[in-house]
Backbone bond lengths (Angstrom), bond angles and torsions (degrees), N, CA, C in turn:
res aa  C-N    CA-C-N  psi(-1)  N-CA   C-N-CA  omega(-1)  CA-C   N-CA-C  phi
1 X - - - 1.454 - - 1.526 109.50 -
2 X 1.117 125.22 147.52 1.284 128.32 -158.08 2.044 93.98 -145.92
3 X 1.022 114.53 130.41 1.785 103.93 -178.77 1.703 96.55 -111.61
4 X 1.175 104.60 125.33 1.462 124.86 152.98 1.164 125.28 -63.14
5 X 1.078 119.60 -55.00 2.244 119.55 178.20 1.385 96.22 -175.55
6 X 1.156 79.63 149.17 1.649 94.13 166.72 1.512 115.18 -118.60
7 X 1.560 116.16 162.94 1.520 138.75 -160.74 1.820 95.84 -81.48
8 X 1.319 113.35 36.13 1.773 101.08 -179.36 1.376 101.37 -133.98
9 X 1.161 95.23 114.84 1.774 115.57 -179.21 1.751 94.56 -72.30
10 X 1.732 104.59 155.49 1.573 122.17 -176.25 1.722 95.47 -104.64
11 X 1.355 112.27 164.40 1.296 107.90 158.03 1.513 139.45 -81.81
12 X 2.066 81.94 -29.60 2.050 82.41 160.30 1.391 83.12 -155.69
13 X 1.685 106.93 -132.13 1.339 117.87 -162.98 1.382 99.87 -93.38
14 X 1.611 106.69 142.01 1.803 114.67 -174.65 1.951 87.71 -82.72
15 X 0.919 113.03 90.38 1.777 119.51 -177.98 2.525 87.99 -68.46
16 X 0.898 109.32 -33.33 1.836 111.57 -168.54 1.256 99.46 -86.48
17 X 1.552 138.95 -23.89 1.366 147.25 -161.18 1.217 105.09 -94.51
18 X 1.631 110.85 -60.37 2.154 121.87 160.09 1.440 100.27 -55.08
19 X 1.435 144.64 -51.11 0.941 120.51 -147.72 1.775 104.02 -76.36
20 X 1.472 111.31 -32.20 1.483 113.10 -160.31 2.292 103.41 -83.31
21 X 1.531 87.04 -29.05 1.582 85.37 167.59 1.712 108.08 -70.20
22 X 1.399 125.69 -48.86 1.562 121.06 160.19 1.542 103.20 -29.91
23 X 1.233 122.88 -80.13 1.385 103.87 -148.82 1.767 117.47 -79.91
24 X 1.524 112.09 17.62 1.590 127.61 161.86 0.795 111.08 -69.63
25 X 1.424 110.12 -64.32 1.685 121.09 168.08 1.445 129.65 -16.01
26 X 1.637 84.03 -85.03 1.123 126.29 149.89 2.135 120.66 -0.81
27 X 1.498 95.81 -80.31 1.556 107.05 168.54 1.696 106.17 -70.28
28 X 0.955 119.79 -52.66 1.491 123.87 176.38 1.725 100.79 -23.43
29 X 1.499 115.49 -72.92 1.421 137.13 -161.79 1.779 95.54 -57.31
30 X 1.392 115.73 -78.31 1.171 134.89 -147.94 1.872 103.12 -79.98
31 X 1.321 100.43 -61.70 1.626 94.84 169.46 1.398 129.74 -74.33
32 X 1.074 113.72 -40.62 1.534 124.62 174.84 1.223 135.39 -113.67
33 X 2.020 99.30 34.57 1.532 117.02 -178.72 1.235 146.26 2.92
34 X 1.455 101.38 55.59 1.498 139.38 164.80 1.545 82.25 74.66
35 X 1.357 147.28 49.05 1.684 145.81 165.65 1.237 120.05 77.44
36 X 1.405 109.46 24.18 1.766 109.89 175.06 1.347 103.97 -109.76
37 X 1.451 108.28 143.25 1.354 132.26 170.65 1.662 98.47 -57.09
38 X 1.644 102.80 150.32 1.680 121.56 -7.09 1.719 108.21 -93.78
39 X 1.182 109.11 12.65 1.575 119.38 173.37 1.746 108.48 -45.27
40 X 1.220 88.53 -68.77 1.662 94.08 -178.08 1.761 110.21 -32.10
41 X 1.528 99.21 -76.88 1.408 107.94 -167.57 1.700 110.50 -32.85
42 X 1.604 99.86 -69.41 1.362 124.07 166.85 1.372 111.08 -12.10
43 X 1.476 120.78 -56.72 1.375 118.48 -151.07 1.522 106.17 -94.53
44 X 1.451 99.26 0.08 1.978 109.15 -158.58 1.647 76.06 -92.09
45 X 1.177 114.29 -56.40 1.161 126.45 -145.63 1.792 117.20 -70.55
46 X 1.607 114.12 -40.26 1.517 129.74 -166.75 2.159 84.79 -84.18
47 X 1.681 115.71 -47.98 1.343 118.13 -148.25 1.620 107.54 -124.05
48 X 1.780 122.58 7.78 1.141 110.09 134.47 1.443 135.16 -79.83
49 X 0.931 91.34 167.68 1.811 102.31 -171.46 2.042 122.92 -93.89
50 X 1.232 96.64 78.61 1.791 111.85 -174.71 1.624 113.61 -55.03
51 X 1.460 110.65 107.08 1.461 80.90 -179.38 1.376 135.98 -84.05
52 X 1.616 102.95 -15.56 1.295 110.00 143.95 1.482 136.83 -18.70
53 X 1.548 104.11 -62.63 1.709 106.77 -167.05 1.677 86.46 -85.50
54 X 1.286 136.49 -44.80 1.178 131.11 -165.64 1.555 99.65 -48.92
55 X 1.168 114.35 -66.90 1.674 110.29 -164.73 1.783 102.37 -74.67
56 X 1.450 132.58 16.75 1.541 119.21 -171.37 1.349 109.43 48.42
57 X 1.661 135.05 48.46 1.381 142.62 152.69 1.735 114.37 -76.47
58 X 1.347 86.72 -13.87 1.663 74.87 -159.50 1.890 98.64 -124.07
59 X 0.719 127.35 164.55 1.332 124.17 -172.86 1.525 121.92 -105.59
60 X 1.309 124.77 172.86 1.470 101.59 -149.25 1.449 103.64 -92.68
61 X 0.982 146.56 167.87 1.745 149.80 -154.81 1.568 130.14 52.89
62 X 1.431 94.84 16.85 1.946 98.89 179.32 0.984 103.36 -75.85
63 X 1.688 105.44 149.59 1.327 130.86 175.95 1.399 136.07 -83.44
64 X 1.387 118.53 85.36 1.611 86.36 178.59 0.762 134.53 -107.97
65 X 1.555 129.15 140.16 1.690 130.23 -171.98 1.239 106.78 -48.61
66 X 1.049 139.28 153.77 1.781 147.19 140.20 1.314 117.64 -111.64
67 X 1.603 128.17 -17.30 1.203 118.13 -164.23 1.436 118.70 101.58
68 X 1.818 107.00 151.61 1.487 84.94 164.86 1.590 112.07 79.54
69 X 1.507 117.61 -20.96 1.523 122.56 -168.17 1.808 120.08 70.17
70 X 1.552 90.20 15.97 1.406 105.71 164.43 1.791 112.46 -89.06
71 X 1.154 109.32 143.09 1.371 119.50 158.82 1.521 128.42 -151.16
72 X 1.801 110.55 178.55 1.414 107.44 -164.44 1.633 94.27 -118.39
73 X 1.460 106.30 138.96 1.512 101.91 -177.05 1.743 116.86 -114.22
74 X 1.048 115.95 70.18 1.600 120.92 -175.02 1.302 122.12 -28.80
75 X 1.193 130.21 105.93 1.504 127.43 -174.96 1.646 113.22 -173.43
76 X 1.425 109.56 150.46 1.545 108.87 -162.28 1.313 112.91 83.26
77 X 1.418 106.09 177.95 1.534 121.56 164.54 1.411 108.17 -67.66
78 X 1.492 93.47 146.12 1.675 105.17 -178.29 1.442 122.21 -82.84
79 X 1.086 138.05 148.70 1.339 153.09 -164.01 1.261 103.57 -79.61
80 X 1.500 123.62 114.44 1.589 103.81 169.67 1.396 128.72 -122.67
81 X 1.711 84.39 31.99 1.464 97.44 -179.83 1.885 96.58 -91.72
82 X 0.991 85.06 8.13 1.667 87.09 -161.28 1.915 110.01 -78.46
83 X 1.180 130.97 -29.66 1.091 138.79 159.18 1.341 113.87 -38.74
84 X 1.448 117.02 -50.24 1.478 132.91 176.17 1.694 118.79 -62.92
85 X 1.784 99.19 -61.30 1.624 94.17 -175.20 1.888 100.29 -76.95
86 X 1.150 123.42 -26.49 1.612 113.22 178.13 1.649 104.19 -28.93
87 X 1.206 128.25 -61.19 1.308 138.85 -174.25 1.310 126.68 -55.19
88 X 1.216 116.55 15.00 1.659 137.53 -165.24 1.357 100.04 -140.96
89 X 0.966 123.02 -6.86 1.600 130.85 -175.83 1.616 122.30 -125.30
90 X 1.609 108.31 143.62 1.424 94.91 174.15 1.172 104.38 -158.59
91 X 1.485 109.27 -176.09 1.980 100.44 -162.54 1.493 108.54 -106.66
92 X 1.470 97.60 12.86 2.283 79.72 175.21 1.473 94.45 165.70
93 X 1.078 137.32 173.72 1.492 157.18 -121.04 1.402 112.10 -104.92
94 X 1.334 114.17 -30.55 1.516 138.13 -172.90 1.936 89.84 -95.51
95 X 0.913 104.51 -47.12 1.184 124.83 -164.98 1.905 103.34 -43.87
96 X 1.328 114.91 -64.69 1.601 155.16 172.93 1.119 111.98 -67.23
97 X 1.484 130.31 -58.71 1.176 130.76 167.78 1.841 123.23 -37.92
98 X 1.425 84.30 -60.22 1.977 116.72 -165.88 1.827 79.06 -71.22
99 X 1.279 152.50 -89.05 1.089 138.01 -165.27 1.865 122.66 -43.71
100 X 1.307 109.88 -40.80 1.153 108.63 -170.94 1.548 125.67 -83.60
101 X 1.681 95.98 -1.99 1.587 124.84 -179.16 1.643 100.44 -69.94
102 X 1.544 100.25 -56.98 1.493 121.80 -167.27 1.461 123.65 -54.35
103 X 1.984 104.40 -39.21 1.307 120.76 -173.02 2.050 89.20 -86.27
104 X 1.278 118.55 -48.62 1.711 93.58 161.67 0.964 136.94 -12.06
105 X 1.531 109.03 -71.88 1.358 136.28 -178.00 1.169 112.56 -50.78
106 X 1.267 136.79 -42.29 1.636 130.10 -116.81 2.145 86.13 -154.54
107 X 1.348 105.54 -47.54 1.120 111.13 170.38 1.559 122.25 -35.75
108 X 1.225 124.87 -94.06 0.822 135.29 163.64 1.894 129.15 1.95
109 X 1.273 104.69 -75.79 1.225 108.77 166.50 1.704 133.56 -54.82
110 X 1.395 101.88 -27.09 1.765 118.87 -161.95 1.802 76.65 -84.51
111 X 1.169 123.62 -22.92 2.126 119.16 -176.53 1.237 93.77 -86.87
112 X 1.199 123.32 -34.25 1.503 121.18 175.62 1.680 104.74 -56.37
113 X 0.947 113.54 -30.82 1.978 96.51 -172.74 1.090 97.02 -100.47
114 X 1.704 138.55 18.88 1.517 110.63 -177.74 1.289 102.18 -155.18
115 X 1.507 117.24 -11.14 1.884 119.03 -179.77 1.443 95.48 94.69
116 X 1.806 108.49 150.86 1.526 116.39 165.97 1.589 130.25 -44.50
117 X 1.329 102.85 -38.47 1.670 104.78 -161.53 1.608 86.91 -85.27
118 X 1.206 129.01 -38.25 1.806 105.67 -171.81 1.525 109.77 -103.72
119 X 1.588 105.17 17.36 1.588 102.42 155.70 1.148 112.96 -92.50
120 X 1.584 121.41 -28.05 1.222 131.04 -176.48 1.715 109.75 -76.19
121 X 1.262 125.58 -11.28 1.752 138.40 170.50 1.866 85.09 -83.74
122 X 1.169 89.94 -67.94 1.947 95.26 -155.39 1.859 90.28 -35.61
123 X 1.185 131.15 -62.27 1.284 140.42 -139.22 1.705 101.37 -68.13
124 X 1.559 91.25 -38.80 2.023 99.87 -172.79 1.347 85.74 -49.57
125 X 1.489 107.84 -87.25 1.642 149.33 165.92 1.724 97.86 10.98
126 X 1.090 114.87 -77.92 1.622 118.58 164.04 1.608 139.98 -40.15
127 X 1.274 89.17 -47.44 1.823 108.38 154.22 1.630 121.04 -62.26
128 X 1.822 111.33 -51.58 1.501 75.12 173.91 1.222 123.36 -105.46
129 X 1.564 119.16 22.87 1.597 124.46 142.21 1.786 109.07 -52.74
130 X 1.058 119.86 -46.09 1.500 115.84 -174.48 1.671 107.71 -67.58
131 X 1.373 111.89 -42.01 1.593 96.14 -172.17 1.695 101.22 -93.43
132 X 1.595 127.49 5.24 1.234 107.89 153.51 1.673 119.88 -87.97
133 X 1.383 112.77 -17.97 1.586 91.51 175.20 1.624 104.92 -93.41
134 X 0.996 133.58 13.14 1.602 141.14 173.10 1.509 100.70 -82.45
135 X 1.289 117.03 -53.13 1.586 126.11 -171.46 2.048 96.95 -76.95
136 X 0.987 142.30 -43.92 1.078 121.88 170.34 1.571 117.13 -84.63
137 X 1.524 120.11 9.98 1.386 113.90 165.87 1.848 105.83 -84.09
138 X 0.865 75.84 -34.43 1.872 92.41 -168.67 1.850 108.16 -127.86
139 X 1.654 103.50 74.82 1.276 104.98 -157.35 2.124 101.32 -86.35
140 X 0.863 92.88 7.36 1.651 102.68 -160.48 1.271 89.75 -120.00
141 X 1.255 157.17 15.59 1.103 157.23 -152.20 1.691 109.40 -99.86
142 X 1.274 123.26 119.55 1.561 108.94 163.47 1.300 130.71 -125.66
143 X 1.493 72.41 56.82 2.088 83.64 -166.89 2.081 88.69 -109.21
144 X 1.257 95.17 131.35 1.961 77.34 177.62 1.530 100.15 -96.36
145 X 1.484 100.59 161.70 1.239 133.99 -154.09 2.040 90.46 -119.60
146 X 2.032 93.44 119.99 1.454 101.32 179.45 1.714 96.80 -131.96
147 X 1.241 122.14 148.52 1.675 120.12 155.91 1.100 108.74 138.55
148 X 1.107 107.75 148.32 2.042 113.00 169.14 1.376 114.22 -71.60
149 X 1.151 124.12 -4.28 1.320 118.06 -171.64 1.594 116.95 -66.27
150 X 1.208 121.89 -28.32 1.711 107.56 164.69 1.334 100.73 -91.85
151 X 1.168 155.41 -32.94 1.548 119.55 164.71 1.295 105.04 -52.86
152 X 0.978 122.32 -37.31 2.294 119.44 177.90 0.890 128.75 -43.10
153 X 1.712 101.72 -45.62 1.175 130.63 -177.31 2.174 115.56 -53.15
154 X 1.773 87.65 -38.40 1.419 98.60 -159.46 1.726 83.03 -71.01
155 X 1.187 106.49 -46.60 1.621 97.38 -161.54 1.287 101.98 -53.86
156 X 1.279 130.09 -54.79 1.497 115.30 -162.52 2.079 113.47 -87.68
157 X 1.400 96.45 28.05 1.900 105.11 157.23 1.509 93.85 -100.69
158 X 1.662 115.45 -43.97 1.195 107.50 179.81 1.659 114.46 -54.47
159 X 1.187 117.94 -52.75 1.858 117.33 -176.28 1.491 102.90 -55.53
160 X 1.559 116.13 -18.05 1.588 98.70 -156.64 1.704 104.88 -91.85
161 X 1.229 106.82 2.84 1.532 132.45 -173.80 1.387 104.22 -96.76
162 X 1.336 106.58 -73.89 1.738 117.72 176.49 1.361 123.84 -41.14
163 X 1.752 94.95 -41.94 1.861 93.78 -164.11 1.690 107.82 -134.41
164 X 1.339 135.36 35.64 0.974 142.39 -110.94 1.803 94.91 -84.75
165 X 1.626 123.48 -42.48 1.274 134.14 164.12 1.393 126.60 -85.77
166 X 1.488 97.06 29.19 1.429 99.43 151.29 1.228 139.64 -75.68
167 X 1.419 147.40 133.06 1.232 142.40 -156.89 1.885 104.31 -89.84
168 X 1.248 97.64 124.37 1.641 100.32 -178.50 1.662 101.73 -105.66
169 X 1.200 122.45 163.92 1.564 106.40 -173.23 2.420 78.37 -126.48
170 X 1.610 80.50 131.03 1.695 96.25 -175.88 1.622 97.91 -89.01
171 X 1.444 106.19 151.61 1.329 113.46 152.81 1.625 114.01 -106.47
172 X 1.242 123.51 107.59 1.883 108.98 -171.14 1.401 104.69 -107.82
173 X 1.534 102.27 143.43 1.658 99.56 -174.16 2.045 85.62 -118.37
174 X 1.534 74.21 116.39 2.113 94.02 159.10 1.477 105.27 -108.66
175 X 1.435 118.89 85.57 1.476 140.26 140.05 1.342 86.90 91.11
176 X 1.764 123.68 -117.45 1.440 126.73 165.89 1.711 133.09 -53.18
177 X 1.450 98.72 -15.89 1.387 119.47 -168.82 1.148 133.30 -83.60
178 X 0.811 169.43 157.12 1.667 145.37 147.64 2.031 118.05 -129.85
179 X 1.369 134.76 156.29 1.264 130.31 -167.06 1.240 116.10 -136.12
180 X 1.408 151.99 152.46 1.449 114.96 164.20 1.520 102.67 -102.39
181 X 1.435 115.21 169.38 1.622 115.29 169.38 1.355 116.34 -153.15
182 X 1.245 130.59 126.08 1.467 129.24 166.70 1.474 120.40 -60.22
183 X 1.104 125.51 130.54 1.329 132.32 -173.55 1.605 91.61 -155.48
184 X 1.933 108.83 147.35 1.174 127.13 -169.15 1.818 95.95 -87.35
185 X 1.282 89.29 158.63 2.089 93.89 -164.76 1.752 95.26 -82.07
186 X 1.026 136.99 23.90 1.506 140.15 158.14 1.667 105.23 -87.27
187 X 1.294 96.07 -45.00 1.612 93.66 -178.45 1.781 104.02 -68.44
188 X 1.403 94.50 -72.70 1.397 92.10 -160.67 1.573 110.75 -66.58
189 X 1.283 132.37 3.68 1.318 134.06 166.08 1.752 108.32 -57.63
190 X 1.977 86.54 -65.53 1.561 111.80 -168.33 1.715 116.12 -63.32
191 X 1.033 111.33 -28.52 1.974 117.05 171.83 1.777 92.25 -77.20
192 X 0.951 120.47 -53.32 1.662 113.77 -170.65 1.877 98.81 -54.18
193 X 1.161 104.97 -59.97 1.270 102.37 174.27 1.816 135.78 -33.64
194 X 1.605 91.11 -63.72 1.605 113.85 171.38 2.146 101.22 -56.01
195 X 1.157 108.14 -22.76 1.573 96.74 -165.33 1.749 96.24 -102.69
196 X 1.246 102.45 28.95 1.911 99.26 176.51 1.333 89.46 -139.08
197 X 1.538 134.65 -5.71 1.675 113.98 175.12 1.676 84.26 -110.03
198 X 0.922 117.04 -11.95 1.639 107.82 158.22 1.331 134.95 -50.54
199 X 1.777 100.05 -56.96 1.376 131.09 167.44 1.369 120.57 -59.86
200 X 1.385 121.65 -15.80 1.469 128.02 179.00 1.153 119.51 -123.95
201 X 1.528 111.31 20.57 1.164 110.20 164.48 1.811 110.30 -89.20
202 X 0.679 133.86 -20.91 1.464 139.61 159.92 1.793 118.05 -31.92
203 X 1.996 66.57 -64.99 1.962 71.05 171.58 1.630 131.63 -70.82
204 X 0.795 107.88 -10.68 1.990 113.93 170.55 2.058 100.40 -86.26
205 X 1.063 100.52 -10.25 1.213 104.98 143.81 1.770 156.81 -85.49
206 X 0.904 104.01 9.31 1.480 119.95 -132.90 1.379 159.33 41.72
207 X 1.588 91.45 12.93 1.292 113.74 -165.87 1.578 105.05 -105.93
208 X 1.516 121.33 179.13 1.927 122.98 141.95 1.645 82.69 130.20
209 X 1.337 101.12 -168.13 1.526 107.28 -163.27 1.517 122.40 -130.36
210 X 1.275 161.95 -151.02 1.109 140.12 167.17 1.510 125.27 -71.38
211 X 0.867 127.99 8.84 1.313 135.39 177.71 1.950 107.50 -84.20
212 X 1.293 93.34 120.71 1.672 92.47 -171.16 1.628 103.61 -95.94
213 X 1.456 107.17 81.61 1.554 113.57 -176.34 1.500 117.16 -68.45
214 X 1.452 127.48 -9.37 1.487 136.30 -177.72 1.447 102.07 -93.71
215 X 1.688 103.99 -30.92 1.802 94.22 165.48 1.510 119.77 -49.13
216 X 1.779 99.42 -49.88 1.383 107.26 -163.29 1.783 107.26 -60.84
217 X 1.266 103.55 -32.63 1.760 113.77 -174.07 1.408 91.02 -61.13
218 X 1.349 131.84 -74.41 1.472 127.29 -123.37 1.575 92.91 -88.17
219 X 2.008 114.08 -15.34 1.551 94.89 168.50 1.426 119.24 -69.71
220 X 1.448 112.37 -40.87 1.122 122.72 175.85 1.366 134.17 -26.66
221 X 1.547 93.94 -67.51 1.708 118.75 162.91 1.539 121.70 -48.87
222 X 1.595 116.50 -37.54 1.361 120.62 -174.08 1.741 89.29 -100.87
223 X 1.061 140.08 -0.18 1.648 118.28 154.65 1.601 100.08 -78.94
224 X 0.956 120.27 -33.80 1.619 111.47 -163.39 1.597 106.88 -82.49
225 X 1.184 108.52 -28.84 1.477 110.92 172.52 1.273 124.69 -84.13
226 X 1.513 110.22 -23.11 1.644 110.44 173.73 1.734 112.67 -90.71
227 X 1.327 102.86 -21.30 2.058 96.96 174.81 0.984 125.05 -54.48
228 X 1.291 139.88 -15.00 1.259 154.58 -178.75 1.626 102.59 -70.06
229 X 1.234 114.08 -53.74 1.645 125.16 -170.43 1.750 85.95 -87.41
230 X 1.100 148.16 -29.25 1.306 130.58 -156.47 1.498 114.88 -93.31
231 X 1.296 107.67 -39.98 1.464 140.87 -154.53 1.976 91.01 -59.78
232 X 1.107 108.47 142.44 1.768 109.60 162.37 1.471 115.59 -117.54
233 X 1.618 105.29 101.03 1.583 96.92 172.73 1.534 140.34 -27.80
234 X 1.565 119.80 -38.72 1.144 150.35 141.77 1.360 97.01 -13.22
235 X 1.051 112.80 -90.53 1.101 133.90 -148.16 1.360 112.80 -61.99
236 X 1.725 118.77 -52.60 1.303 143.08 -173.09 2.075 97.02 -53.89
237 X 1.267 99.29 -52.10 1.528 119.14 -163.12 2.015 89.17 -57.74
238 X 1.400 112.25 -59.27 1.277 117.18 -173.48 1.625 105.66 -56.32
239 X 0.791 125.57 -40.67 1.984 126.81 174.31 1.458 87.42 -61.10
240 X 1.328 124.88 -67.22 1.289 105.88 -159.41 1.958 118.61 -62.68
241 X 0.948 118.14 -50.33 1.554 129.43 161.14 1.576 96.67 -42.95
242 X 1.311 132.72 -54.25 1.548 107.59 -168.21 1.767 102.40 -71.85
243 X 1.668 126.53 -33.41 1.214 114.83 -161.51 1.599 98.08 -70.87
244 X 1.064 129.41 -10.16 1.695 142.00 -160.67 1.332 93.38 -90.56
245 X 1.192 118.69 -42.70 1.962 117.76 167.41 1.047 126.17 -33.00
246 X 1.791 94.88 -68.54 1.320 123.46 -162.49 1.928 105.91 -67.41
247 X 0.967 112.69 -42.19 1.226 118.85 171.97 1.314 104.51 -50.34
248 X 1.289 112.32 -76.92 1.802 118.46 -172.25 1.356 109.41 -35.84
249 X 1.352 125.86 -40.17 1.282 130.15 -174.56 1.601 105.48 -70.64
250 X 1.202 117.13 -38.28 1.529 109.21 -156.76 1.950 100.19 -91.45
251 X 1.127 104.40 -14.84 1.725 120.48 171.69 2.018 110.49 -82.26
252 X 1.281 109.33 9.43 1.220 106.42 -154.32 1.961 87.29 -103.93
């Protein structure tokens, strides 16, 4: 399932939602030259986040493949700015796109209940909840970890709290086929959810694939647990009174 938009009007412009998709971009273009070698590798490698070297699992001079005849060479003290810039970075086109679609979607509104500057805390805040329960799911790990998708993640536990019967409009792909369908953002929040502690159950195994599905959980969990403290009644009440407008008007 893939969501196209949803039926929830903003009150104005998400100024924290543009600004944080700007600066994806942003690194995408300038640091990680739109995904061409050796930029890419380079940037996965110096400014993702290893959880290996982070927690001292791994010892100092390991190798890691990247591909391409690129690799990552673990050594020294670990970077711990790296939790932070990982989240500005990502490994390929699908990669950036498919995340920055989601925080569109979903973005927007979760700034609507709390203002730019403490969506822009909530969002960090969520991200490096995701790459700390990723790094103790997979504490030996030396694969680094790049993408907005667990700060994303947090926002849309946060929407699934805030706005829960809101109508999201799905895109579903059946094999060659594809359909659209409305479904309320509880559903399609809560199946997206259930299919990433699915996906990571592998990895508490030693097994699964590059996809850091415990990121996606533990943002999730820490958006839903931090909206409560973030959220501005004010604010929440004013979305709701303006969507109560917009309705009246379009029933008129």
């Amino acid at each position: 399932m893939f969501p196209l938009r949803d039926d929830n009007p903003t009150l104005g412009t998400s100024v924290a939602t543009f600004a944080i998709i700007g600066m994806n971009i942003a690194a995408w273009i300038f640091v990680q030259g739109l995904g061409s070698e050796p930029a890419l590798s380079q940037s996965i490698c110096e400014l993702g986040a290893i959880p290996g070297d982070l927690l001292g699992t791994l010892p100092h001079g390991t190798v890691v493949p990247m591909g391409q005849g690129m690799s990552c060479v673990i050594g020294g003290d670990p970077n711990w700015l790296t939790p932070l810039t990982s989240m500005f970075l990502h490994g390929g086109w699908f990669h950036i796109i498919g995340n920055l679609w989601f925080l569109s979607v979903f973005g927007d509104n979760v700034e609507d209940s709390m203002g730019p500057l403490r969506f822009a805390l909530f969002y960090v805040l969520c991200g490096l909840a995701a790459v700390a329960v990723q790094m103790f799911a997979s504490p030996g790990s030396p694969v680094p970890m790049v993408g907005a998708s667990g700060a994303i993640s947090g926002v849309m536990g946060a929407y699934a709290l805030l706005y829960p019967r809101v109508s999201v409009h799905m895109l579903i792909f059946l094999g060659f086929f594809f359909t659209r369908l409305i479904v309320p953002a509880w559903f399609m929040l809560g199946y997206w959810f259930l299919l990433q502690i699915l996906g990571g159950i592998p990895a508490l195994e030693g097994a699964g694939g590059g996809v850091a599905f415990w990121a996606h959980v533990g943002g999730f969990a820490a958006g839903a647990l931090l909206i409560p403290i973030f959220r501005d009644p004010q604010r929440i009440a004013a979305h709701r009174a303006h969507v109560a407008m917009l309705w009246a008007r379009e029933r008129r």
